[in-house]
VEXDREN-2710 file (C-alpha; in Angstrom, 1 decimal):
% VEXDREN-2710
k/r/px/py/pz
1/UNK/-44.2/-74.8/-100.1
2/UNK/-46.1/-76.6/-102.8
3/UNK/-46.2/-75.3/-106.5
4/UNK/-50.1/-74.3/-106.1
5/UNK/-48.9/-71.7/-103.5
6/UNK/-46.6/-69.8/-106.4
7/UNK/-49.3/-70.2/-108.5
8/UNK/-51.7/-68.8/-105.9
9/UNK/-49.3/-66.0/-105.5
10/UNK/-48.7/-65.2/-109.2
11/UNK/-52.7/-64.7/-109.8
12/UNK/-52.7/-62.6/-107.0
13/UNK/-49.7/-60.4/-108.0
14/UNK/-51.1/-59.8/-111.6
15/UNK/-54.6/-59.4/-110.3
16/UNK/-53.7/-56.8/-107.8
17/UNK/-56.9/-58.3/-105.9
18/UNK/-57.7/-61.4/-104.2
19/UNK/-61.0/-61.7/-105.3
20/UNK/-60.3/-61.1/-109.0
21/UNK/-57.5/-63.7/-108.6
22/UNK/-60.1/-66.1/-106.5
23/UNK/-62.4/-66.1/-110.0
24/UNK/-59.9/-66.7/-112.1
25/UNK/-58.8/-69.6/-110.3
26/UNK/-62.5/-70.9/-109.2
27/UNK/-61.8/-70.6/-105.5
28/UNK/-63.5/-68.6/-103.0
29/UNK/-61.4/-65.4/-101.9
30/UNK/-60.8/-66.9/-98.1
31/UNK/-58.4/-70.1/-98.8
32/UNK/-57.0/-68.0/-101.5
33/UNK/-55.8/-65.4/-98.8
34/UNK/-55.3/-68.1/-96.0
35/UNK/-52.9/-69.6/-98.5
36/UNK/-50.8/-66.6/-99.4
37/UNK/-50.6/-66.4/-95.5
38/UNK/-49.2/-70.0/-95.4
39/UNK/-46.6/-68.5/-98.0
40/UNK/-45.6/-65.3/-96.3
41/UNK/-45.1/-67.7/-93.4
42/UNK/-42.6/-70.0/-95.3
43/UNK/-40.9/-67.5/-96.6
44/UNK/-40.4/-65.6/-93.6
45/UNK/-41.6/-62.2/-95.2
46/UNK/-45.0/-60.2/-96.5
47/UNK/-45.6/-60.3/-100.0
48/UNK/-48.6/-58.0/-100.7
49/UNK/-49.1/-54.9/-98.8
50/UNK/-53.3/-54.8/-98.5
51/UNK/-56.5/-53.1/-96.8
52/UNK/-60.5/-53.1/-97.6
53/UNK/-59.2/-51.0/-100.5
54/UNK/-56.3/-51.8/-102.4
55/UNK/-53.5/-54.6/-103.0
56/UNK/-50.0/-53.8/-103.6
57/UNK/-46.8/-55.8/-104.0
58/UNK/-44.0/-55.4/-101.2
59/UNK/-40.5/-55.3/-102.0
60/UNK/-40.2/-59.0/-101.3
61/UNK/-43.1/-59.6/-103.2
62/UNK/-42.0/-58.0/-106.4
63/UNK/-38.7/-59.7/-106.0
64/UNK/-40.0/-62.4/-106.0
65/UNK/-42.9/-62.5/-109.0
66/UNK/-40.2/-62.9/-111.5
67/UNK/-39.1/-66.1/-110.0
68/UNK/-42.3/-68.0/-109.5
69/UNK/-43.2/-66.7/-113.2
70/UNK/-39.9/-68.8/-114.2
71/UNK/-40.8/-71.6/-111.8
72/UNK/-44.3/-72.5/-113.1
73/UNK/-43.4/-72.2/-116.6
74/UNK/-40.9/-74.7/-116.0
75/UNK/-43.3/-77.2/-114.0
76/UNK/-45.9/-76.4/-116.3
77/UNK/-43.8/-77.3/-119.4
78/UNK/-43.3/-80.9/-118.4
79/UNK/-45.7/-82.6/-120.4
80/UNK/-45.5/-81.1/-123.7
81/UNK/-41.0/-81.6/-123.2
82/UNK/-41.9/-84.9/-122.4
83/UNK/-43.5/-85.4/-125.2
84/UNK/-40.8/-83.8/-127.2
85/UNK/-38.4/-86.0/-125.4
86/UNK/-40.0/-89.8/-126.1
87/UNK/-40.2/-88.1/-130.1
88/UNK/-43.8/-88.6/-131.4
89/UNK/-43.5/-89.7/-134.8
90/UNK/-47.0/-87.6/-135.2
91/UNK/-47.4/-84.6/-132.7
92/UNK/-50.5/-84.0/-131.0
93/UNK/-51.8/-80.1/-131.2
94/UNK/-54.3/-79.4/-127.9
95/UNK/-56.2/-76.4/-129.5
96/UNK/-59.4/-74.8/-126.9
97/UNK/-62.6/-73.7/-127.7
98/UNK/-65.1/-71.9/-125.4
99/UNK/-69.1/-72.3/-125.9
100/UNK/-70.7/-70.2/-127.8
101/UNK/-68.6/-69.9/-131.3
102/UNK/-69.5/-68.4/-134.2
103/UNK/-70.6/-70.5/-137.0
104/UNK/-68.3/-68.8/-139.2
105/UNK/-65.3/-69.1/-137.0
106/UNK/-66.0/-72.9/-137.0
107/UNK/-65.9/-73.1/-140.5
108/UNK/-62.6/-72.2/-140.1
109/UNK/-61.8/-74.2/-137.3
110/UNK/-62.6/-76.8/-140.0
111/UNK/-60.6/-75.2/-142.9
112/UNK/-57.4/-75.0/-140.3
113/UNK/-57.7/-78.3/-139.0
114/UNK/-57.8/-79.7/-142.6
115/UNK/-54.9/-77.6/-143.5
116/UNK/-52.9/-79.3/-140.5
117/UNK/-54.0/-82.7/-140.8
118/UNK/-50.4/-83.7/-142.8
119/UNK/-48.0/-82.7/-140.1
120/UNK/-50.1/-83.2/-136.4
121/UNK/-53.4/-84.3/-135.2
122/UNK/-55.5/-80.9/-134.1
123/UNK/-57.6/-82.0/-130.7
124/UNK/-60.1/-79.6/-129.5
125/UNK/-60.1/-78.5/-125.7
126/UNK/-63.4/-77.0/-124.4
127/UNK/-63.7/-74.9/-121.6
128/UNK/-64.7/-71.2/-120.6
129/UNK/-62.1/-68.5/-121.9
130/UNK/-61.1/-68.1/-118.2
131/UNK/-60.1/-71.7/-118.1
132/UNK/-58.8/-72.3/-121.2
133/UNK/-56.0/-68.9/-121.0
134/UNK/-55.0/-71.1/-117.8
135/UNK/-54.7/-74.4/-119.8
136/UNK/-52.4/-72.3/-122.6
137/UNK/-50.3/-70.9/-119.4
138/UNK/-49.4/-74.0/-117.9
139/UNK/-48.5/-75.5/-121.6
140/UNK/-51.4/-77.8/-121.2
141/UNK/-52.8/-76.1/-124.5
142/UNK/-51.0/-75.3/-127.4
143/UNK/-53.3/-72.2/-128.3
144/UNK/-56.9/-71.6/-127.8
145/UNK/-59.5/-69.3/-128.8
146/UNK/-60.7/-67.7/-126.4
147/UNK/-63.4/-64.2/-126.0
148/UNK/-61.4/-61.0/-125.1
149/UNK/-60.0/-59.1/-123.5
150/UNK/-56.7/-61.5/-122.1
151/UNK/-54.0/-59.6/-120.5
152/UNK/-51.6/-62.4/-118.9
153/UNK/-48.0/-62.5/-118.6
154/UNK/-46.3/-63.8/-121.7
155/UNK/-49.6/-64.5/-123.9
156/UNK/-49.7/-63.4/-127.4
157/UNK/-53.3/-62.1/-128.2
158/UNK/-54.7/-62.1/-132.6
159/UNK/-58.1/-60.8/-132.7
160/UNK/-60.3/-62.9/-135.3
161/UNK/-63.3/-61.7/-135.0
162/UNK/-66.1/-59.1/-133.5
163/UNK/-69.4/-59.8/-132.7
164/UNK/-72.1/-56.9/-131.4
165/UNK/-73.8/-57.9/-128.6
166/UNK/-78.3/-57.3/-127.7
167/UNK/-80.6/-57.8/-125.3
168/UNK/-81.9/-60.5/-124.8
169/UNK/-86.1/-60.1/-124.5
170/UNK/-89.4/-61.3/-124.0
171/UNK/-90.9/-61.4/-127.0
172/UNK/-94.2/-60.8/-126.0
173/UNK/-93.3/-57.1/-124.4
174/UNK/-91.1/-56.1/-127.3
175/UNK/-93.1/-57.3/-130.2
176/UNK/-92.6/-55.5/-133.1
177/UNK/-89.9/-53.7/-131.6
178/UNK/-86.2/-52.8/-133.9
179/UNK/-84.0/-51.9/-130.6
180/UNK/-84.6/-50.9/-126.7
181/UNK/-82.8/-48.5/-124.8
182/UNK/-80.9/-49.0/-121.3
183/UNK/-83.7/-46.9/-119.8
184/UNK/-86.1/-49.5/-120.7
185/UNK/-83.7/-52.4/-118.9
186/UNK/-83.7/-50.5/-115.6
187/UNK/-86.9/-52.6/-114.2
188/UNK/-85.8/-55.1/-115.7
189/UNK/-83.8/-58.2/-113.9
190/UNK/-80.3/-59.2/-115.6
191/UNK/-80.4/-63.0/-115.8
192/UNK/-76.4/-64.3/-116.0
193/UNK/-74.5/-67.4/-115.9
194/UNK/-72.6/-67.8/-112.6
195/UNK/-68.7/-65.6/-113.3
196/UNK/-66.7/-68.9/-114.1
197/UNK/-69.0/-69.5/-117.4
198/UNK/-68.6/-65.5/-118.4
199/UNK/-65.5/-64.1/-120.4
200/UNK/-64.0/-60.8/-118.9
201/UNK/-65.8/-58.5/-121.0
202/UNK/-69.1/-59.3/-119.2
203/UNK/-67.4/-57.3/-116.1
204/UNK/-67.1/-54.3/-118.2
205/UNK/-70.9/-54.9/-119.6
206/UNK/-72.1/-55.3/-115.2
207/UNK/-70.1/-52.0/-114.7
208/UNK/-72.2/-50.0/-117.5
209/UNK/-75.5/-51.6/-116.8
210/UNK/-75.1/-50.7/-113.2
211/UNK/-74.2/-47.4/-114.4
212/UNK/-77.4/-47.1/-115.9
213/UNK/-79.7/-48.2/-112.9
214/UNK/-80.0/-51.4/-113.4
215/UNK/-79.4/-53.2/-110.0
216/UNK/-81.4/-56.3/-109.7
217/UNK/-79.5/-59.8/-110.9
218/UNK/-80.0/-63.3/-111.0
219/UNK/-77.8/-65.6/-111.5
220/UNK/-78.4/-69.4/-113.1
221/UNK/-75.8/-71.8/-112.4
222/UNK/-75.9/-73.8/-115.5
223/UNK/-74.3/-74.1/-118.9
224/UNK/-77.9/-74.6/-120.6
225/UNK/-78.3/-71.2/-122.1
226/UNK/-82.3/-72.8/-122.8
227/UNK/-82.5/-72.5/-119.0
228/UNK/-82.3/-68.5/-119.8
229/UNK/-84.2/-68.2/-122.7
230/UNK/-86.9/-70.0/-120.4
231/UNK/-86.6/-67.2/-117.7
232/UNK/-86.9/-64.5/-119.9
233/UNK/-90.0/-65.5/-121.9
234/UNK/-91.5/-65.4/-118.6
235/UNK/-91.4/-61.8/-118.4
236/UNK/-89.3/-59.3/-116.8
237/UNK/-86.2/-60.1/-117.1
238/UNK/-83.0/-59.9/-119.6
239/UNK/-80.0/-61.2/-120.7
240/UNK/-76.9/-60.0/-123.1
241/UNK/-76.0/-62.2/-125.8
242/UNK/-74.7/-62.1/-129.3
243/UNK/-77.1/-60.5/-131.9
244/UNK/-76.3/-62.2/-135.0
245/UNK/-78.4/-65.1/-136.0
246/UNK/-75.5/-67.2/-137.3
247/UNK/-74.0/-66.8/-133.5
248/UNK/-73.6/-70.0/-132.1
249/UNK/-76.1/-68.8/-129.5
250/UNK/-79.1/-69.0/-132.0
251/UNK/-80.4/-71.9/-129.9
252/UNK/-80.9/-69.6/-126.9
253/UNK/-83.8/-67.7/-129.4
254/UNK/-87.5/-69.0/-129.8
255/UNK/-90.8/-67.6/-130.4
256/UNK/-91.3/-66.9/-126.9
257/UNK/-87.9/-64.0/-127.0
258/UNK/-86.2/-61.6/-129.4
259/UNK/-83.0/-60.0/-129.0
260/UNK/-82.4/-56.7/-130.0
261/UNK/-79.6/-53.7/-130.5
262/UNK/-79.2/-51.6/-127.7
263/UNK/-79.9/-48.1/-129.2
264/UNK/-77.8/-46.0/-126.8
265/UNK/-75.1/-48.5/-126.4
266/UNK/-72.9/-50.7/-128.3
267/UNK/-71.4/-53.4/-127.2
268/UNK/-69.6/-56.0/-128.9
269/UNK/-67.7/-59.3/-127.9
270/UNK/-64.5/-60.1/-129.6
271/UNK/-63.2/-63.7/-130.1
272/UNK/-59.2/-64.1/-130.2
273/UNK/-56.2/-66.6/-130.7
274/UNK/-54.0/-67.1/-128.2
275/UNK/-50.6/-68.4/-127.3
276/UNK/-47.5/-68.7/-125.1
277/UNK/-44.8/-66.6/-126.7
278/UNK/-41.6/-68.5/-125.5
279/UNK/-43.4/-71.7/-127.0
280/UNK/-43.2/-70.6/-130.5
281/UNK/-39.6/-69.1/-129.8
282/UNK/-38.8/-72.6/-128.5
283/UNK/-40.8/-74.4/-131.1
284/UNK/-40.7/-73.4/-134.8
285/UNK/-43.4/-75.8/-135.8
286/UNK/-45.5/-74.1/-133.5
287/UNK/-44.8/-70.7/-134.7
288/UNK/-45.9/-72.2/-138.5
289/UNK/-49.0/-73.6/-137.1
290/UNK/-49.9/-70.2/-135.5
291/UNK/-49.7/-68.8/-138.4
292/UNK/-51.6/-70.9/-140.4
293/UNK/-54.4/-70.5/-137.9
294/UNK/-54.5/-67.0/-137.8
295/UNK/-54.7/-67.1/-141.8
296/UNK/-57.5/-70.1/-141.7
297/UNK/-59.4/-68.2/-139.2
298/UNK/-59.4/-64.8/-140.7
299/UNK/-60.5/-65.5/-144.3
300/UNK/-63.3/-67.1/-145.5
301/UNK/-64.4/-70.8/-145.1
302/UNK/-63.5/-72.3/-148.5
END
């Protein structure tokens, strides 16, 4: 048994679904299940009770949860007690941050890493929100900001800020236009990043747009949110994205697209701090320098 086969089984467990644990751990859902097999093997026992339908722990399986949980954390905490061990004279903070930022909350990324400067050196970590709530659970990061929702095990969650959410359009269709409706969208195609570059709200936004009728999808593997604006102007196609033009997605928007409110829905894309709670019970520095972020990042930029 290796320690990727408790962390395997941990995603799974909280998941209640091997293919919402596979995309959270950017695997495909086959060697995910082939190595919860290997597991239930070892252990001599089945851990998840499962058909085409539904995923439930056993007995064994809910027995054990609690003590892979404790496991990990304590293999994941290695590098930062290290650190603690050797005694840095000046700590170094791992903080992420995912694409796509606000300008205002990097003013006050700036503000906050000012305001620490005297007592650690502030790194930045980027990554996808996905990625960077996995950094903060293996103690690889000490917090990150991250888009919401995050429900994990352990994770402290501060909201910092909310952002509504458009479509994005051609330009030359809508000219002129204040908003478009979800009717309009439904021959329209959805252009989205591949799932690893997408926070968890945009599986709440593909549940209402298929709601609505809107079926067809492509997807653009690619962090170069140009390549979409590209696709669009073309005609025929849509994306979602922030609606604000001091979003740190104003260089998706030309001449050649507009984005626009969503008259008959709202949606809206909230951007968070978050942390392991037994760090800062562990670490009181850590529990001051949470603090101080979440006051930085919630008033304005001086």
């Amino acid at each position: 048994m290796e320690i990727f086969h408790l962390r395997y089984f941990v995603a799974v467990a909280e998941k209640l679904s091997f293919s919402g644990a596979a995309r959270s751990l950017h695997m495909a859902t086959s060697p995910l299940s082939q190595r919860i097999r290997d597991l239930e093997r070892e252990l001599g026992t089945v851990l998840f009770e499962r058909d085409s339908h539904h995923v439930q722990l056993t007995e064994s399986g809910t027995a054990l949860l609690p003590i892979a949980r404790d496991a990990l954390s304590r293999f994941d905490d290695v590098p930062w007690r290290l650190r603690e061990a050797i005694g840095r004279h000046r700590p170094v903070v791992y903080l992420g941050v995912p694409p796509g930022l606000h300008s205002t909350l990097r003013e006050r990324l700036t503000v906050f890493t000012r305001r620490c400067a005297e007592v650690c050196d502030l790194k930045r970590w980027p990554g996808g929100s996905r990625e960077l709530l996995l950094g903060v659970q293996r103690g690889e990061l000490a917090m990150a900001l991250v888009h919401l929702p995050v429900h994990a095990e352990g994770i402290e969650v501060f909201e910092l800020m909310r952002e509504p959410l458009g479509a994005v359009l051609p330009a030359a269709d809508f000219a002129g236009r204040e908003a478009v409706s979800l009717h309009e969208l439904v021959g329209l195609t959805y252009v989205r990043p591949v799932a690893r570059m997408l926070p968890d709200y945009w599986d709440e936004l593909e549940a209402r747009l298929t709601a609505a009728g809107v079926h067809r999808r492509m997807t653009l593997d690619t962090g170069d949110y140009g390549s979409t604006a590209e696709v669009i102007a073309n005609g025929g196609a849509f994306a979602i994205s922030m609606l604000d033009p001091k979003s740190g997605m104003q260089k998706m928007r030309d001449e050649n697209i507009t984005v626009l409110p969503i008259q008959d829905f709202s949606p809206s894309l909230a951007t968070g701090l978050i942390w392991r709670q037994d760090r800062t019970e562990e670490q009181p520095e850590l529990h001051e320098l949470i603090a101080a972020a979440k006051e930085s990042m919630t008033e304005p930029a001086a």
